[in-house]
N, C-alpha and C positions, 0 to 999 in steps of 0.2 A: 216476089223478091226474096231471097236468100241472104240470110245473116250468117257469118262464119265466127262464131263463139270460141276463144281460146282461153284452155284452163290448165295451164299448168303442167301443158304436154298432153293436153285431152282436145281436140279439136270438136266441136259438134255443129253441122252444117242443121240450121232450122227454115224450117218454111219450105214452101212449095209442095210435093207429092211424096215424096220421100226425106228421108233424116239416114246421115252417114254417120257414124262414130270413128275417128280414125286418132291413134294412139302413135303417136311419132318414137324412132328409136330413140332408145334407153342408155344413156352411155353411165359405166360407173357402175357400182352395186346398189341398188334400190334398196333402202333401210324401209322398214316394217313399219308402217302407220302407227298413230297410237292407240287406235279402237283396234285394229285388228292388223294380226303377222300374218304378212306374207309367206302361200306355203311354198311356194317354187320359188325357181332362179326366174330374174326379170327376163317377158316375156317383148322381142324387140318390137315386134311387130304384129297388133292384133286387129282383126277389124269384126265389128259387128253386127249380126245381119242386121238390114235397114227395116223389116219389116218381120213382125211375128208373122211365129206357122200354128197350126193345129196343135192343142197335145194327146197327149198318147191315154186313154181309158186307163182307172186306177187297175189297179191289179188286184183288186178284190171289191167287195161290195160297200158303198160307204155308208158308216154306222150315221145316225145322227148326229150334230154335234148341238151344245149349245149348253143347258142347265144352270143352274143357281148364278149369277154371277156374284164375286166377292161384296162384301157390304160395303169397302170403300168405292163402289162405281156401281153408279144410277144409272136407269135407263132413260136416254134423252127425251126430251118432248117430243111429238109427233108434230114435225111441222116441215113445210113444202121445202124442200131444195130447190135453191135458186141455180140453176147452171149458169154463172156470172161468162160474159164474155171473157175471153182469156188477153192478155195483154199482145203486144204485138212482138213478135220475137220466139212464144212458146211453140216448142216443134208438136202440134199435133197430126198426126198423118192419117191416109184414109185408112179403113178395113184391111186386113191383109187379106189377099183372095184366098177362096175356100178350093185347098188341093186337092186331086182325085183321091179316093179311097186306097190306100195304097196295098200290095198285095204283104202283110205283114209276116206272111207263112212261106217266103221268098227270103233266102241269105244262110249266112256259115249257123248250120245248126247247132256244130259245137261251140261254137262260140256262144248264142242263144242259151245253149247248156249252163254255161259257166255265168252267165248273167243272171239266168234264173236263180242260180244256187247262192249268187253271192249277194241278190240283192237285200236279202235280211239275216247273211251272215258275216259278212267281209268284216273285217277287224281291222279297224284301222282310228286316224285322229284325222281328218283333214281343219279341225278348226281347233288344234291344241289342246282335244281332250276327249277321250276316248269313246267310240261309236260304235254300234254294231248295223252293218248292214248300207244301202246308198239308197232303200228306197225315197228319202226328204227328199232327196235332192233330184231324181229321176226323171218331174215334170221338168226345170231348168236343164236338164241336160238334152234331153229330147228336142226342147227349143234352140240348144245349140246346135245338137245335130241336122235337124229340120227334119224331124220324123211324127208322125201321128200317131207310132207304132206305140205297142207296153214293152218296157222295159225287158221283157221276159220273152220277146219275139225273135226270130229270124231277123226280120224288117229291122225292129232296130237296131241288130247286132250288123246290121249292112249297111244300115245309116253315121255308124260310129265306125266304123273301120272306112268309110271313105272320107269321114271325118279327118279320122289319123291319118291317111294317107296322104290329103292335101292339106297337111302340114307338116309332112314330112317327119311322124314321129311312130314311133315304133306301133305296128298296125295288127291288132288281131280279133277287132268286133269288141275286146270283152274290155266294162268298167273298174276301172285301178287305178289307184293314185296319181301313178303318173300321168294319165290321159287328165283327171279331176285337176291336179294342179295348172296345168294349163289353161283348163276354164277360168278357174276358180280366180287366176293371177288376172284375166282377161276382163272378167267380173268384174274385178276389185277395182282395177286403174277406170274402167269406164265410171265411177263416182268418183266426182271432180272433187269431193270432199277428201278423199283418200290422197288424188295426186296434188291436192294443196299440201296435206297436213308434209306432203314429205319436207316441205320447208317451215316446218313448224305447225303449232296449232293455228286452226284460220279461227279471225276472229267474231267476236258474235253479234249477234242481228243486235242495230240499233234500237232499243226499245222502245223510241217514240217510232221508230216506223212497223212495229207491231199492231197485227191488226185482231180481235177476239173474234172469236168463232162461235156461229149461233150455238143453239140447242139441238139443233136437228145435222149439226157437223160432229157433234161430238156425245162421246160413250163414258159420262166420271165427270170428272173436276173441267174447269175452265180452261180456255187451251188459245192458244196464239200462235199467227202466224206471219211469214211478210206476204202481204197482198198477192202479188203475181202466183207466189205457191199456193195462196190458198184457193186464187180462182180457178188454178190447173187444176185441184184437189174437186173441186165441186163441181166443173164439170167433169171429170173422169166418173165420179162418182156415181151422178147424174146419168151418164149414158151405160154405164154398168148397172146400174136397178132398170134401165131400160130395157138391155140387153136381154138381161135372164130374170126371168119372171121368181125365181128360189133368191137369188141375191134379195130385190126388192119386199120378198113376202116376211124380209126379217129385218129390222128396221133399225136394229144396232148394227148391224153386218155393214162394214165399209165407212163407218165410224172412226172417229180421231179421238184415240185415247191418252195418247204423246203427240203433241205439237213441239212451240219453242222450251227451252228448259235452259234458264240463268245458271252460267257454266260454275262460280261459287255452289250453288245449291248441287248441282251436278255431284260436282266434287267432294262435296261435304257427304252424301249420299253414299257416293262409293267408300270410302274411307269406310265410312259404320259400316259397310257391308264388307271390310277387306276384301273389294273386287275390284282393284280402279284399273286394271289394265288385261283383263279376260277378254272372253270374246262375249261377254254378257254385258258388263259394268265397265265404263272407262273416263278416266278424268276428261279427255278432250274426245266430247260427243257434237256428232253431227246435228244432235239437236242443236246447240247453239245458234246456228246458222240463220232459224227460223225457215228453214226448206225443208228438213225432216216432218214426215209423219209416220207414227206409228199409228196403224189400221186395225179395224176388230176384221178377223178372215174364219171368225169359228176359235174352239177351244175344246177339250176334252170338260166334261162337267167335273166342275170342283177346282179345276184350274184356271189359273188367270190366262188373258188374251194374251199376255206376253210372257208365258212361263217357258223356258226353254229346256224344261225337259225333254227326251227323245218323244217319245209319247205323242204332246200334245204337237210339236211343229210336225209331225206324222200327220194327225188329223188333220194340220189347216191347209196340207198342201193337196188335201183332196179335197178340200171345200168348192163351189161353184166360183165364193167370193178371190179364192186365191188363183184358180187355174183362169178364170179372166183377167188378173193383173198379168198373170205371169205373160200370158198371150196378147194385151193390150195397151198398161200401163205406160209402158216407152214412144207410144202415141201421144202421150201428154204430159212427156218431158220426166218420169220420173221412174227411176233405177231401184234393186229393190239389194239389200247386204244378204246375201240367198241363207248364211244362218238362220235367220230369222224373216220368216214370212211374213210379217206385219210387220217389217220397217222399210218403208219407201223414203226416196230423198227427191226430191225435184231439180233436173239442171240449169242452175242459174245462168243468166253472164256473168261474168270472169271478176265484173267488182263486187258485188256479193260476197265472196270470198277473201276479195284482198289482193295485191298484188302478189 
C-alpha cells in the first residue's frame, strides 16, 4: 500500500518499491526560510530522482579522519544497535542498482577543463558567505546528475550538461552558480521543514512524546527523539555499519550528537553567539521538530563534528560514513541541508509539523 504524505507543497509518495518526491508550482515569490535564504528564484517545478546512483571517486586520496575529540563529548558505551522495526508509513526502498562502469574519459573535454580548474578555485557564496572552490558539494551534485564519474572528468562534464539541457537551462558541462542554484533551490524545498517554515515557524515536538536515545545512538550529552525518527535513524544506522565494514570499525561514526533541542534554549544560544539567522545558528531550527539529527560523519583532528569551517565539511564528504548517506539515506525517509553534512532531518507526516 502507498501513502501520499502532503507537506506544505511537498508531496512524498511512501511505500512499495519506489519513493517519488514531487513539488507542486510555486505561485508568488517564495520568502527565504529562517534557518536558511534561498539562493535562486523559486524553482516551479522540481522532481527528485526516486532512487540513488553510485558516487563519483574522491579526487585525491583520503587522509584519515578522526583524533582527539573535544572534552565536552564522550565516546559512547559499546553496546549492540537494535535495528527497531520502522513504523508503518516510512519510505524505505530497496538498493539502488549497481550501474555499469561508466566510460568517464567520454564528453566535452573543455568543459572537463574548466571543471577541473574551478573545482578548488571558483569564488563564489552559495550559502551567504564566501567560499573558495565546489569541491563539498561535488558528491551531491554528481547524485543529481547521476554520474559515478569525479567531478574533474569528461563523464561528468556530460552528465551535467544533459542535466542542463533537460531542463532547459543554459547548457555547457561546466559547475556555476547558476546550474548550483537550481539544485540547491531543489534541495532546500524537498525538507518539508523548509516548506513549512514558509508560513511561519512549525512547531516543536511535544515533550512528553520524546523518546531518549541509548548509549550506543549517541556521541556527548543525552539526546532525544520522536519515536518514528528514531527507529528510522537506527535502522539506517544499522544497515550502514553493515554495509561497509570502515563505517562499523569506528564506533562513534553515525552517532547522534544533536537530536531534539528546546527552541528557548535554541534561541538563548544563538543570541550569545550573535548568530541566530546564518546559515550556522538560527532562532527557528529544525531541531525543534524532534526529526532532526545531527550525525558524527568524520571530522578534521582538533575540530568538532559540527564545525563548519571549509576544511573540516571538505573531510566529511569524503568519509565512507557520508558518501553512504548521501547515496542511501532517502531510503529511510531522511534529507540531508547539503551545507552541512551531518545534519539529516527525517520526513514526517504533515501533522508533525502542524498545519
Amino acid at each position: 500500500m502507498r501513502r501520499h504524505h502532503w507537506i506544505g507543497g511537498l508531496g512524498v509518495l511512501a511505500g512499495g518499491a519506489a519513493a517519488v518526491v514531487v513539488i507542486v508550482r510555486l505561485t508568488g515569490a517564495l520568502s527565504p526560510p529562517p534557518n536558511e535564504a534561498l539562493i535562486a528564484p523559486p524553482v516551479v517545478v522540481v522532481e527528485a530522482p526516486p532512487m540513488p546512483l553510485p558516487l563519483p571517486p574522491v579526487a585525491e586520496p583520503q587522509a584519515p579522519l578522526g583524533g582527539a575529540a573535544p572534552q565536552a563529548i564522550v565516546e559512547p558505551e559499546a553496546e549492540p544497535v537494535v535495528a527497531a522495526a520502522l513504523p508503518q508509513g516510512v519510505p524505505v526502498l530497496a538498493p539502488a542498482p549497481r550501474l555499469p562502469t561508466p566510460d568517464c574519459g567520454q564528453g566535452p573535454k573543455q568543459a572537463a577543463a574548466a571543471n577541473a580548474a574551478s573545482l578548488r578555485t571558483l569564488a563564489w557564496g552559495p550559502f551567504h558567505r564566501p567560499e573558495t572552490g565546489w569541491e563539498v558539494y561535488a558528491p551531491r551534485i554528481a547524485l543529481e546528475i547521476g554520474t559515478a564519474c569525479a567531478p574533474d572528468t569528461p563523464g561528468f562534464a556530460a552528465a551535467l550538461l544533459a542535466w542542463e539541457q533537460g531542463r532547459k537551462l543554459p547548457a555547457d558541462g561546466q559547475v556555476d552558480a547558476g546550474a548550483f542554484n537550481v539544485m540547491n533551490t531543489a534541495w532546500l524545498l524537498a525538507r518539508p521543514f523548509v516548506v513549512a517554515s514558509q508560513k511561519g515557524c512549525p512547531p516543536a515536538a511535544p515533550p512528553g512524546q520524546l523518546v531518549q536515545l541509548t548509549g550506543a545512538d549517541i556521541y556527548g550529552k543525552p539526546e532525544r527523539l520522536l519515536p518514528a525518527a528514531l527507529a528510522a535513524y537506527r535502522r539506517m544506522a544499522a544497515d550502514a555499519r553493515a554495509a561497509d565494514s570502515a563505517i562499523a570499525a569506528d564506533k562513534k561514526m553515525l552517532t547522534v550528537f544533536s537530536g531534539y533541542r528546546d527552541p528557548a534554549a535554541d534561541a538563548a544560544r544563538c543570541a550569545k553567539d550573535n548568530n541566530c539567522q546564518g546559515a550556522v545558528r538560527t532562532i527557528c531550527s529544525a531541531h525543534r521538530t524532534g526529526l532532526a539529527v545531527d550525525l558524527v560523519v568524520g571530522n578534521v583532528p582538533g575540530m568538532r563534528p559540527d564545525s563548519s569551517d571549509d576544511a573540516n565539511r571538505l573531510a566529511q564528504t569524503k568519509t565512507p560514513a557520508y558518501r553512504w548517506l548521501i547515496a542511501n539515506a532517502g531510503r529511510y525517509g531522511f534529507v540531508n541541508y547539503t551545507f552541512e553534512p551531518w545534519h539529516w532531518e527525517w520526513i514526517a507526516p504533515p501533522e508533525a509539523l502542524g498545519p
